[in-house]
C-alpha positions as a LaTeX table, in Angstrom:
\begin{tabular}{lrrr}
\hline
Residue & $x$ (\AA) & $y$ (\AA) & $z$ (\AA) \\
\hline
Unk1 & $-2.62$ & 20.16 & $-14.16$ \\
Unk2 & 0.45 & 19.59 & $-16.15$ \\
Unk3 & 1.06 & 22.80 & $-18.16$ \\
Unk4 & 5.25 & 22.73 & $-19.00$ \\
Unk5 & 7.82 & 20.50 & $-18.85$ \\
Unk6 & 8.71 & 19.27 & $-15.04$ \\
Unk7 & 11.60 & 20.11 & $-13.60$ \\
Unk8 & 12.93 & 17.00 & $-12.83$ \\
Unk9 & 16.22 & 17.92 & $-11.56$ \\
Unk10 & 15.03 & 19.55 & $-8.89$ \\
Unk11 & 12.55 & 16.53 & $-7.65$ \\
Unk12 & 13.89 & 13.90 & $-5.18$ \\
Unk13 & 11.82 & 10.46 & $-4.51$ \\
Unk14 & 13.14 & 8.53 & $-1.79$ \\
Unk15 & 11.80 & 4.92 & $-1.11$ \\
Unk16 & 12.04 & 2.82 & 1.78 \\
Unk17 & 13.79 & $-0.49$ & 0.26 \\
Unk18 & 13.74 & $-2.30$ & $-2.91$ \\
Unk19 & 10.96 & $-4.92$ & $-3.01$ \\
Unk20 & 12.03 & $-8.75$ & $-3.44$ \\
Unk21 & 12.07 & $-8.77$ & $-6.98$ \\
Unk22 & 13.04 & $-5.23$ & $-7.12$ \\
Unk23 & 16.65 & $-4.07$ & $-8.89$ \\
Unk24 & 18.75 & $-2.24$ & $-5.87$ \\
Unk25 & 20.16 & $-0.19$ & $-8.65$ \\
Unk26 & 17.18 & 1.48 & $-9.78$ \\
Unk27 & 15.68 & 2.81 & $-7.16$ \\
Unk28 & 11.35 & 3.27 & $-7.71$ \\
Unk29 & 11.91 & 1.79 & $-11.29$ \\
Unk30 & 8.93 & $-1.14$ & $-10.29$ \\
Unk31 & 5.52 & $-0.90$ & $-10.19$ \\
Unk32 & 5.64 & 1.37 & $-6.92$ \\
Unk33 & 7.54 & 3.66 & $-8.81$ \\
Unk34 & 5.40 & 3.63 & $-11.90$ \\
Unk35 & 2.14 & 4.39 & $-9.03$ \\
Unk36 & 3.82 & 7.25 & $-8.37$ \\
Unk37 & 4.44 & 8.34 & $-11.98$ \\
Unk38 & 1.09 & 7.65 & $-12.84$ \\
Unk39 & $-0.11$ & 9.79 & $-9.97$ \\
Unk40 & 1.74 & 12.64 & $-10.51$ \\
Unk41 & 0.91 & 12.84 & $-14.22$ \\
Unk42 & 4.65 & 12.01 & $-15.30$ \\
Unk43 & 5.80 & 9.23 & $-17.52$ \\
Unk44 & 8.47 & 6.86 & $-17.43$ \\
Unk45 & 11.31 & 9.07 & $-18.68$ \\
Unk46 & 10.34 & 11.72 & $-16.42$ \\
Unk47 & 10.46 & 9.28 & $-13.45$ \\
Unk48 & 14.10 & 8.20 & $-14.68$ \\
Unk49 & 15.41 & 11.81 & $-14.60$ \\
Unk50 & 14.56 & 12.57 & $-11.24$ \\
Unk51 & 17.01 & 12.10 & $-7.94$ \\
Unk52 & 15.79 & 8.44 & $-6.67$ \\
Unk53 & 16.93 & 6.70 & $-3.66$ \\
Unk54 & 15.95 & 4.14 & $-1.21$ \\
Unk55 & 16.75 & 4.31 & 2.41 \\
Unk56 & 17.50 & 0.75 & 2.65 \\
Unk57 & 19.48 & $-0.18$ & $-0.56$ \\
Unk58 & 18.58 & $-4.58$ & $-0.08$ \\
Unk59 & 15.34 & $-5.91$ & 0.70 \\
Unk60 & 14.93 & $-6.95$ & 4.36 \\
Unk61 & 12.51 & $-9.60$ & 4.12 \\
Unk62 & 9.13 & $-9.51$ & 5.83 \\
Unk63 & 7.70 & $-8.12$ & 9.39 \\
Unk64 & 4.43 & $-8.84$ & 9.44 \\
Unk65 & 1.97 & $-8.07$ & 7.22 \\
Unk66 & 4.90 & $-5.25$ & 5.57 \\
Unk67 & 8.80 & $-5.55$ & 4.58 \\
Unk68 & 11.36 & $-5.03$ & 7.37 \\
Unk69 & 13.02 & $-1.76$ & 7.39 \\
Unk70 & 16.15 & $-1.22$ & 9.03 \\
Unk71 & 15.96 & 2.31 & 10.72 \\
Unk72 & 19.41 & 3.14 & 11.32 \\
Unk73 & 20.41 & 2.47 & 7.84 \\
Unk74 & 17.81 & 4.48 & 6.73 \\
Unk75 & 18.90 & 7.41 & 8.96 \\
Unk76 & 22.41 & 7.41 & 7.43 \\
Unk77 & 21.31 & 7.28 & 3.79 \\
Unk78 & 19.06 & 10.25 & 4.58 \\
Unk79 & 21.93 & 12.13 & 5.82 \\
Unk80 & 23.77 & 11.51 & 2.95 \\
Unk81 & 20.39 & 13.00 & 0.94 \\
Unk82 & 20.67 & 15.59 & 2.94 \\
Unk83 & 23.84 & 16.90 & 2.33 \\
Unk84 & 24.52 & 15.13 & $-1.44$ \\
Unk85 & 21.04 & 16.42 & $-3.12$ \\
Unk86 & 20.54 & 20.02 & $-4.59$ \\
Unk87 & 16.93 & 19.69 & $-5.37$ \\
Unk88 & 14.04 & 21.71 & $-4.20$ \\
Unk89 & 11.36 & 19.63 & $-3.37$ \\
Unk90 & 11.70 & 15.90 & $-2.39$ \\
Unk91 & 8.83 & 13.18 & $-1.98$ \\
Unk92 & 9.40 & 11.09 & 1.03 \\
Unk93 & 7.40 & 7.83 & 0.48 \\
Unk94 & 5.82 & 6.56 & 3.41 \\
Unk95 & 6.31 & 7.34 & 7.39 \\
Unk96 & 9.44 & 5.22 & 7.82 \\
Unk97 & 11.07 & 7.44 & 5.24 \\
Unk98 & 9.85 & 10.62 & 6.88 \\
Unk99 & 11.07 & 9.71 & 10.65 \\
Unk100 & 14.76 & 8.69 & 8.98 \\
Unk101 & 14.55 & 12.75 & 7.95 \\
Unk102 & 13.20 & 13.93 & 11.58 \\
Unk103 & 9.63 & 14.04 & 10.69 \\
Unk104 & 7.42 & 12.11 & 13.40 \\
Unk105 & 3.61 & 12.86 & 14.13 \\
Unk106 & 2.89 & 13.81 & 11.24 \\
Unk107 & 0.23 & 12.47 & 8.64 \\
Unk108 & 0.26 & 11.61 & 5.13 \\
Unk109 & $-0.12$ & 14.59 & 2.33 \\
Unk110 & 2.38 & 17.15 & 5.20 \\
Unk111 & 4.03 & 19.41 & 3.48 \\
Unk112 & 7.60 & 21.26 & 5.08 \\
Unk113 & 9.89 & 23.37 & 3.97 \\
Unk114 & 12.68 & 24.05 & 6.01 \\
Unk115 & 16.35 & 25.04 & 4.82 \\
Unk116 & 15.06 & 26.42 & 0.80 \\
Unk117 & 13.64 & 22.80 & 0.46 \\
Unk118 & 10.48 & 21.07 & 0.64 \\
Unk119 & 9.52 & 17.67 & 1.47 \\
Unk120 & 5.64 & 16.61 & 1.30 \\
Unk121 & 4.93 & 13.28 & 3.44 \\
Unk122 & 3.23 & 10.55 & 0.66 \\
Unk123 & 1.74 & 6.95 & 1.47 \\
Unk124 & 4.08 & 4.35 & 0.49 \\
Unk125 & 2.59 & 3.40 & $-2.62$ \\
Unk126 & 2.73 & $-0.65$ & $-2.08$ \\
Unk127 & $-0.48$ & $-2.24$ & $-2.83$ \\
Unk128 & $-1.03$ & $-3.36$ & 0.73 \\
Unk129 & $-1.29$ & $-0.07$ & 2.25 \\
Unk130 & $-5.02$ & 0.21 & 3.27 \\
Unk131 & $-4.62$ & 4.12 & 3.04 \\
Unk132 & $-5.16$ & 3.53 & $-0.86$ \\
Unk133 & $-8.28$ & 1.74 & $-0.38$ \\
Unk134 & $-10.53$ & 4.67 & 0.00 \\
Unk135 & $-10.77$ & 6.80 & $-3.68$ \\
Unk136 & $-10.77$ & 9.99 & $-2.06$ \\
Unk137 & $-7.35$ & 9.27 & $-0.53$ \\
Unk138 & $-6.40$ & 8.35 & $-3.80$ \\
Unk139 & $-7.61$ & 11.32 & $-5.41$ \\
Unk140 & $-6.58$ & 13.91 & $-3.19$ \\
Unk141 & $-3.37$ & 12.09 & $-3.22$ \\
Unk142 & $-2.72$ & 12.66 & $-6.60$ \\
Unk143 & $-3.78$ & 16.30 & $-6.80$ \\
Unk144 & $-1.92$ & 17.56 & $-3.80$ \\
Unk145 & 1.35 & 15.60 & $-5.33$ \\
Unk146 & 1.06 & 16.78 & $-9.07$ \\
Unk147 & 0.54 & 20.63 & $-7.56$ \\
Unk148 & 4.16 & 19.80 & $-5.28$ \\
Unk149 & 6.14 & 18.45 & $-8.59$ \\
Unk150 & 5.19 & 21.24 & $-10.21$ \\
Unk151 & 6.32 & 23.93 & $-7.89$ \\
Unk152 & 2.38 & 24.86 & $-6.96$ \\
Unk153 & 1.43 & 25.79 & $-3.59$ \\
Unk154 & $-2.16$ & 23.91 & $-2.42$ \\
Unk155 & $-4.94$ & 26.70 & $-1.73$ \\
Unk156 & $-6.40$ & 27.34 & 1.69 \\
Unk157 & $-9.69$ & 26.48 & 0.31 \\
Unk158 & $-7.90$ & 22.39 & $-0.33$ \\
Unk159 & $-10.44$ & 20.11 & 0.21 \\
Unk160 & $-9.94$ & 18.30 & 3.53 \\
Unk161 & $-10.53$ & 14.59 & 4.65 \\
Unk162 & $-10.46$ & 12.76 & 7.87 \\
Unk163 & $-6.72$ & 12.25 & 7.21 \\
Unk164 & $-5.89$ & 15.13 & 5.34 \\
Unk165 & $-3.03$ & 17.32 & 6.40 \\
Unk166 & $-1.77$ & 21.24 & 6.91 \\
Unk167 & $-1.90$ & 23.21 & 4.05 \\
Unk168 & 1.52 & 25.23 & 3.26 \\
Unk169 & 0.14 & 28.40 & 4.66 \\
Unk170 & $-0.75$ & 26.70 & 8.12 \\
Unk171 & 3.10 & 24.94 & 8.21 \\
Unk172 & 5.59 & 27.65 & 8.72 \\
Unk173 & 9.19 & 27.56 & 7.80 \\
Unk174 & 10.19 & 25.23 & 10.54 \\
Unk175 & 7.38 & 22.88 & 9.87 \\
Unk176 & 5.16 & 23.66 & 13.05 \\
Unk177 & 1.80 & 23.80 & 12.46 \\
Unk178 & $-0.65$ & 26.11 & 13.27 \\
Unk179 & $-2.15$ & 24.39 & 16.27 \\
Unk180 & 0.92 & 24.02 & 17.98 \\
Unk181 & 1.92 & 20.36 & 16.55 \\
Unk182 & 5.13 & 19.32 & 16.40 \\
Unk183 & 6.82 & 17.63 & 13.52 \\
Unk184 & 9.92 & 20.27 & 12.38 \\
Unk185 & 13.47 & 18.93 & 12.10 \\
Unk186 & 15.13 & 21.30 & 13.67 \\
Unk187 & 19.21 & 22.37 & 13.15 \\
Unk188 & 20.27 & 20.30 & 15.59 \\
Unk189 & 18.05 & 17.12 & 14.68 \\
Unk190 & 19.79 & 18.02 & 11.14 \\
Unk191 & 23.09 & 18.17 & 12.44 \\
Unk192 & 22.32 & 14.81 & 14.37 \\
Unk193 & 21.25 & 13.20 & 11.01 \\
Unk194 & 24.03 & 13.81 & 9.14 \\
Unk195 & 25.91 & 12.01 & 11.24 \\
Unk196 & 24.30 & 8.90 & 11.43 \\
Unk197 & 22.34 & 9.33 & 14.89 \\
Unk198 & 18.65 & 8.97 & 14.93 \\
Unk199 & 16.61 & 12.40 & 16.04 \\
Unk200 & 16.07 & 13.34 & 19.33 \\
Unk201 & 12.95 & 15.09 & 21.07 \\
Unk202 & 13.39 & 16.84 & 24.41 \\
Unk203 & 16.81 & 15.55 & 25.66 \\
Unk204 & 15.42 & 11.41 & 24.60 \\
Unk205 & 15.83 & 9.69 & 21.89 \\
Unk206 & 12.85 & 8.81 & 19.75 \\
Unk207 & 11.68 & 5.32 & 19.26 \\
Unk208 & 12.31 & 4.63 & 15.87 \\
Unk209 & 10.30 & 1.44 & 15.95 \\
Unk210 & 7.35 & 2.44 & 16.77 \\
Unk211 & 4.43 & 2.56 & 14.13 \\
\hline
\end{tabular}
């Protein structure tokens, strides 16, 4: 898979928070972050030089079986990714992250591009996410996100699982899919998110809470 040197100023990996041992000021420099490294066929330097960022700079403490995550934060930081970042493609780790950018309903492995950037939807990589538990999650996982880092587009012929998601060429420039599905943040969800106010869908505001 890995065939030149990655560009790894134009990669982006944002996290949801630091874990409770975790340093805030290096952001995905844990064992989450190394996951991802080791998944996407980089090493630790590589990791380093990329744009890294976590939504919620502190740990929260726990909700549950997971860490809290405080949404509105995270909405404000992703603005500021938003408009502070020139990269091309950014990973958003986990579906927290991805409804702080706009991008609800949709499943793990999504791929958008919208505005000359991509962003590909990826399991939070924390050992107690049950979507890691099945290899084949695991190993599509890992081929869908080395062919993103590298600039490659997946194939229409991309194996498919239960969970699996759109392909590039079944996501248009928006990020509607084929069927119809809504998941696109549009300009004026953007606009919204760079200042601070969470997305809205069809005059209401979405429930940022919800799982």
């Amino acid at each position: 898979m890995k065939k030149n040197k990655i560009e790894t100023h134009k990669i982006g990996l944002v996290g949801q928070a630091p874990s409770r041992r975790g340093d805030p000021r290096k952001p995905l420099a844990g064992p989450n972050g190394q996951k991802i490294a080791r998944l996407a066929g980089m090493n630790y330097d590589e990791l380093i030089a990329c744009r890294r960022r976590h939504l919620n700079t502190h740990y929260n403490g726990m909700r549950g079986k997971g860490d809290a995550f405080d949404h509105a934060k995270g909405m404000v930081n992703a603005a500021d990714v938003l408009l502070d970042w020139r990269v091309e493609r950014i990973v958003l780790l986990g579906k927290n992250v991805a409804r702080c950018f706009g991008f609800r309903d949709l499943p793990f492995l999504a791929e958008i591009s919208i505005y000359g950037r991509r962003f590909l939807i990826f399991p939070h990589p924390s050992g107690t996410n049950r979507w890691w538990n099945e290899r084949r999650n695991e190993r599509r996982a890992r081929q869908l996100l080395q062919r993103f880092l590298w600039g490659e587009t997946v194939p229409a012929e991309f194996p498919k699982s239960r969970r699996s998601t759109r392909t590039p060429s079944q996501t248009s420039s928006t990020g509607t899919s084929a069927n119809g599905s809504h998941g696109s943040i549009s300009r004026r969800k953007l606009s919204r998110v760079s200042r601070g106010l969470p997305p809205s869908k069809n005059g209401r505001r979405w429930d940022t809470n919800a799982v």
